[in-house]
C-alpha positions in Angstrom: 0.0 0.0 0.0 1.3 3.6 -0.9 1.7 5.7 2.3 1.9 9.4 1.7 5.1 11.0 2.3 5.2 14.0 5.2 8.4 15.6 6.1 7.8 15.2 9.8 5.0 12.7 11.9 2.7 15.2 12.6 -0.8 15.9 10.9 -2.7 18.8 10.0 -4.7 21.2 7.8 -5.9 24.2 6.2 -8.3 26.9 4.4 -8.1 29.9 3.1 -7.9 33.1 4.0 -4.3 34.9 4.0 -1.5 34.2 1.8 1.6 32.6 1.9 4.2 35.1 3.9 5.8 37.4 0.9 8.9 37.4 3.1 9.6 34.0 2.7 9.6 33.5 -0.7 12.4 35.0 -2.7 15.3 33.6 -4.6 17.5 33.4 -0.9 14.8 30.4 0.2 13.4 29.2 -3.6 16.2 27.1 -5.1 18.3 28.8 -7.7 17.8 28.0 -11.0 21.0 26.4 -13.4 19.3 27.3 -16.5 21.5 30.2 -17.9 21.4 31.7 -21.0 24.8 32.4 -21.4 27.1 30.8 -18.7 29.8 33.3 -18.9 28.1 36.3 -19.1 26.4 37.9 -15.9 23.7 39.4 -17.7 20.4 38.0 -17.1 17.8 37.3 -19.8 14.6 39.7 -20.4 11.9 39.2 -18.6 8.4 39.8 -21.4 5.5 40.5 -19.3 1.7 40.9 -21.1 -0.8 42.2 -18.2 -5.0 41.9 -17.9 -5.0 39.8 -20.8 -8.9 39.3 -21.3 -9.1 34.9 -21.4 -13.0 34.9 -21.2 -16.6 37.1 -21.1 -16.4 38.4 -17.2 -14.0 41.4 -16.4 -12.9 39.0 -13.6 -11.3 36.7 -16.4 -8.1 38.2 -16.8 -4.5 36.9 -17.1 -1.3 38.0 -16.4 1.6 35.6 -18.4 5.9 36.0 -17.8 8.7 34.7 -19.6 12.1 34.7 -20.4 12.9 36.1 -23.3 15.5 34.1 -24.6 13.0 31.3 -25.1 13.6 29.7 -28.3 11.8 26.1 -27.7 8.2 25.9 -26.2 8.0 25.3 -22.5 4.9 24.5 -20.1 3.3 27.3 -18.2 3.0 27.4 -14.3 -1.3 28.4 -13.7 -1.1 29.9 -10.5 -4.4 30.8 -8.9 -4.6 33.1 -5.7 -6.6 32.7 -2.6 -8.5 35.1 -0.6 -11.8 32.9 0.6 -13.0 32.9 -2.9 -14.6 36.3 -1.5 -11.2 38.3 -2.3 -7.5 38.3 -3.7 -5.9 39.1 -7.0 -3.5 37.6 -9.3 -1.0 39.8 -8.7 -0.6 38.3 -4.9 1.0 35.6 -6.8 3.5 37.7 -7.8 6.2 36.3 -5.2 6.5 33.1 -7.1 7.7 34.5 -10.4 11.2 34.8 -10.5 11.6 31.2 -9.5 9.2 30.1 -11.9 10.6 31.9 -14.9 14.3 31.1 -13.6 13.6 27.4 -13.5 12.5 27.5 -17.2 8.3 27.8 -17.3 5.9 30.3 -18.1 4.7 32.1 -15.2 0.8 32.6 -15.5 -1.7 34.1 -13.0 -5.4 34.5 -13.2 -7.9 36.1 -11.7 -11.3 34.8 -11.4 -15.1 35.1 -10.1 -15.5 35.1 -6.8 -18.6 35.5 -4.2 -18.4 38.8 -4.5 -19.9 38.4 -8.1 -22.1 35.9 -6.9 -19.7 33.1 -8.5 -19.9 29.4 -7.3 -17.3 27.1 -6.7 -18.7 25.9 -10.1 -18.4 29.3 -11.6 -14.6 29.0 -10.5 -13.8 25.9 -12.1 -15.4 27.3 -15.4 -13.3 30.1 -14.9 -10.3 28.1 -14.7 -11.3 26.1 -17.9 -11.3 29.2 -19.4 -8.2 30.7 -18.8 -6.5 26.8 -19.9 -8.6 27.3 -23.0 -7.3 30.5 -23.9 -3.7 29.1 -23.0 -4.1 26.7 -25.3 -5.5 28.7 -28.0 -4.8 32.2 -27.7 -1.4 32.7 -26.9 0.7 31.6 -31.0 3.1 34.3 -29.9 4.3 33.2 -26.6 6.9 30.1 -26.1 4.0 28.1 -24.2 3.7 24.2 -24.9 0.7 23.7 -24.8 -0.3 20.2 -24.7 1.0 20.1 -21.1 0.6 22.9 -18.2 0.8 22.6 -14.5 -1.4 24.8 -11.9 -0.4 25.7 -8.1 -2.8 27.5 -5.6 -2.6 29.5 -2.6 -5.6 28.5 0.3 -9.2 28.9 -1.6 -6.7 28.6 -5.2 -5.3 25.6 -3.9 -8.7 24.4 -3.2 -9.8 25.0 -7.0 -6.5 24.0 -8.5 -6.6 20.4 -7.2 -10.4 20.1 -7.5 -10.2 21.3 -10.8 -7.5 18.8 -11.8 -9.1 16.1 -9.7 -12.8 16.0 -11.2 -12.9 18.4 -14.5 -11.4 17.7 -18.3 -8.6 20.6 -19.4 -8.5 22.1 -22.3 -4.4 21.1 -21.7 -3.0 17.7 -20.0 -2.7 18.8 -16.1 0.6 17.6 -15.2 1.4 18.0 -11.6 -0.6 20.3 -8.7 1.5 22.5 -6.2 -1.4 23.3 -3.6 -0.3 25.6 -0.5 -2.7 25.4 2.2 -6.0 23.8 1.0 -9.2 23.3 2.0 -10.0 19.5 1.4 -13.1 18.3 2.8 -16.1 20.2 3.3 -18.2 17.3 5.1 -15.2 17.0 7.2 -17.4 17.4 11.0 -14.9 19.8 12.6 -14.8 21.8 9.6 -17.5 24.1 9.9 -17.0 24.7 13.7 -13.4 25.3 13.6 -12.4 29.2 13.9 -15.5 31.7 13.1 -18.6 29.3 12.2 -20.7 32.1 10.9 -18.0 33.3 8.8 -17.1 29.5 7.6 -20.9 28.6 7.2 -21.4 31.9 5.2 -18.3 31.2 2.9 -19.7 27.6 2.5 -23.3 28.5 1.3 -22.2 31.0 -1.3 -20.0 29.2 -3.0 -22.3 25.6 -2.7 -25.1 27.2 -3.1 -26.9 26.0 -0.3 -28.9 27.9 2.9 -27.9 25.8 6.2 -28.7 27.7 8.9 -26.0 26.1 11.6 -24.2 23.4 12.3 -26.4 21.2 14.1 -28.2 21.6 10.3 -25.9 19.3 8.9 -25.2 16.5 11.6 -28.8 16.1 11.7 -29.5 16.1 8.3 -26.2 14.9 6.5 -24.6 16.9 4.0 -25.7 18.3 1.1 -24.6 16.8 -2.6 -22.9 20.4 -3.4 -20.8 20.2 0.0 -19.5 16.4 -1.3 -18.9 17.8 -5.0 -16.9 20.9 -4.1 -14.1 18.6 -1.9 -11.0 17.5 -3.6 -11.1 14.5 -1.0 -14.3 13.0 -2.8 -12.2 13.0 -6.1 -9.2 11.3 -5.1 -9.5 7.8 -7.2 -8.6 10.8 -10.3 -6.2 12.6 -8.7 -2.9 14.0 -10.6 0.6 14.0 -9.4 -0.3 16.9 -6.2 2.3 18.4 -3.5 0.5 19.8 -0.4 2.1 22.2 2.0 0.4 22.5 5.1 0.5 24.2 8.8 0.4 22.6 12.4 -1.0 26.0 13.7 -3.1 26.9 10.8 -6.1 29.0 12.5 -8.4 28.4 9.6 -8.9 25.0 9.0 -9.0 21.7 11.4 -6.3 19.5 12.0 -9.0 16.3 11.1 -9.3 17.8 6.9 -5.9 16.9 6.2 -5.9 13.9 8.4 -8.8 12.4 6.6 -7.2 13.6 3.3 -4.2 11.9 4.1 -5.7 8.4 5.8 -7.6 8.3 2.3 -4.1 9.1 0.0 -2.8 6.3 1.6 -5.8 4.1 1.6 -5.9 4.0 -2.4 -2.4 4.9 -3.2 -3.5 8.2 -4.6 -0.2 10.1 -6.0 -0.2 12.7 -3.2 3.0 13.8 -1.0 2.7 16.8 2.1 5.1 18.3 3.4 4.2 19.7 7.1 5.3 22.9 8.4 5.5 22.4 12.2 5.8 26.1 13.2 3.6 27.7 10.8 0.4 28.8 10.4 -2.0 29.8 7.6 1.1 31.8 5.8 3.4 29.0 6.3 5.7 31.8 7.8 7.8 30.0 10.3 9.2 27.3 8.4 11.9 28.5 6.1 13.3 24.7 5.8 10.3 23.5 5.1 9.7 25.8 2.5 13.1 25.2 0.9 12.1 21.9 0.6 8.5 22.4 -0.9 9.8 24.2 -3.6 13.2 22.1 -4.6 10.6 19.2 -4.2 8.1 21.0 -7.0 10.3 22.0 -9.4 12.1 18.8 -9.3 9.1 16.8 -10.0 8.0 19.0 -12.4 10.8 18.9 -14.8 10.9 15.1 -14.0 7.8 15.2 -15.5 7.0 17.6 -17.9 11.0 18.0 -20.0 11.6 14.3 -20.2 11.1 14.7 -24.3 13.3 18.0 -25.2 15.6 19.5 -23.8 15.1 23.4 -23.0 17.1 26.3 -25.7 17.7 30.0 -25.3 18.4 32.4 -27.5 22.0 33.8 -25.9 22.0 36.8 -27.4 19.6 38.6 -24.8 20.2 41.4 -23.3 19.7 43.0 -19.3 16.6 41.9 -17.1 13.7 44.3 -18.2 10.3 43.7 -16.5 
């Protein structure tokens, strides 16, 4: 039986409502990158940047896509998709994980989407995210993206939608691997709606399900509703994709028991899911620069284990200075 791997023998969880600490991430804690475009020369490559590209009908549905500019061969993009509660956020609080994405070789590419705000579902979401892969796929001739393979990673509520997403929908482009910081896994989870501010969880949980429960007491008596089972990554697991899961002992917003149950079930059916714990941290994951060091040399690894096993990458080294 496969038995997920966690850095250290201690369970937890998460949800969504702050982001991953800025302050941790930069290229002093993200591993540095050996993909040069000229080895002798300190000069670094361009940097091409195209802001609020329009990827659907919504003025939500914009897109923000980085890359090197001494790209020569395609290369997969990196989806990322910020958190905020699905009530608030913007791609641009993604912004932290650029440099390390472009350095590594990918397309850095962040989306904003509908949220509760605009009266958006969790199903309105995943459209959303469709969408954007669509346009990705479609729209995009000019830019160095391969696109018959991509990879997404979320922050808290993203993380949620990346990997239930992945997990339960059909892309418009093979999803390749998940990185999902802090996520909310199992709505019917019992501690889940009392853990931290139940009126705030409960109202958060009936916009974006669609449903009107009134308390908690609703549910134990009268089970959970279909929505609540559709909108958890942990009902989806028999289809899950290659996922990486950072997660916080102290997190304040979501139970220890969601990842528990997540990861009892991972192991259960050998479901191709690894954690990595951060025994200090919190919601932000702030207080685990090791940890974090290792989440991050472990996604890039895997990714270019798995998505430049068939070419190998080419520059054009003849670039000048870092423009943004």
């Amino acid at each position: 039986m496969y038995t997920p791997k966690i850095s250290i023998l201690l369970l937890t969880v998460v949800l969504t409502g702050c982001h991953v600490s800025n302050s941790l991430i930069s290229t002093s804690i993200l591993p540095s990158s050996n993909l040069t475009s000229n080895p002798g020369s300190i000069a670094s490559p361009s940097i091409i940047t195209e802001h609020n590209i329009i990827y659907g009908f919504n003025e939500s549905h914009t897109l923000d896509i980085s890359y090197r500019g001494d790209l020569i061969s395609p290369v997969p993009a990196v989806l990322m998709i910020h958190g905020g509660s699905w009530i608030s956020g913007d791609k641009s609080n993604m912004l932290k994980y650029r440099t390390a994405i472009i350095q590594e070789g990918y397309v850095y590419a962040s989306m904003n989407y509908r949220l509760i705000t605009n009266q958006a579902t969790y199903l309105d979401m995943l459209e959303d995210i469709e969408l954007a892969i669509a346009y990705i796929k479609t729209q995009t001739l000019g830019i160095p993206i391969d696109t018959t393979q991509i990879v997404l990673a979320g922050e808290s509520a993203g993380a949620h939608l990346a990997m239930l997403f992945s997990y339960r929908n059909t892309s418009p482009i093979v999803i390749k691997f998940i990185l999902a910081l802090v996520p909310p896994l199992d709505f019917t989870d019992p501690n889940y709606i009392n853990f931290g501010n139940t009126t705030n969880q409960l109202f958060l949980a009936n916009q974006l399900m669609q449903t009107n429960i009134m308390n908690a007491n609703e549910l134990l008596e009268n089970g959970y509703p279909q929505s609540w089972y559709d909108a958890s990554p942990i009902h989806f697991l028999e289809t899950a994709i290659p996922t990486l899961i950072g997660y916080g002992v102290l997190d304040e917003l979501i139970p220890q028991s969601n990842y528990v149950r997540f990861l009892e079930k991972v192991g259960e059916i050998n479901a191709p899911v690894e954690a990595i714990l951060f025994a200090n941290s919190g919601h932000a994951l702030d207080n685990d620069p090791i940890q974090l060091e290792e989440l991050f040399n472990s996604f890039f690894l895997s990714i270019k284990n798995i998505t430049y096993q068939s070419y190998p990458l080419t520059f054009n080294t003849h670039m000048g200075i870092l423009t943004i």
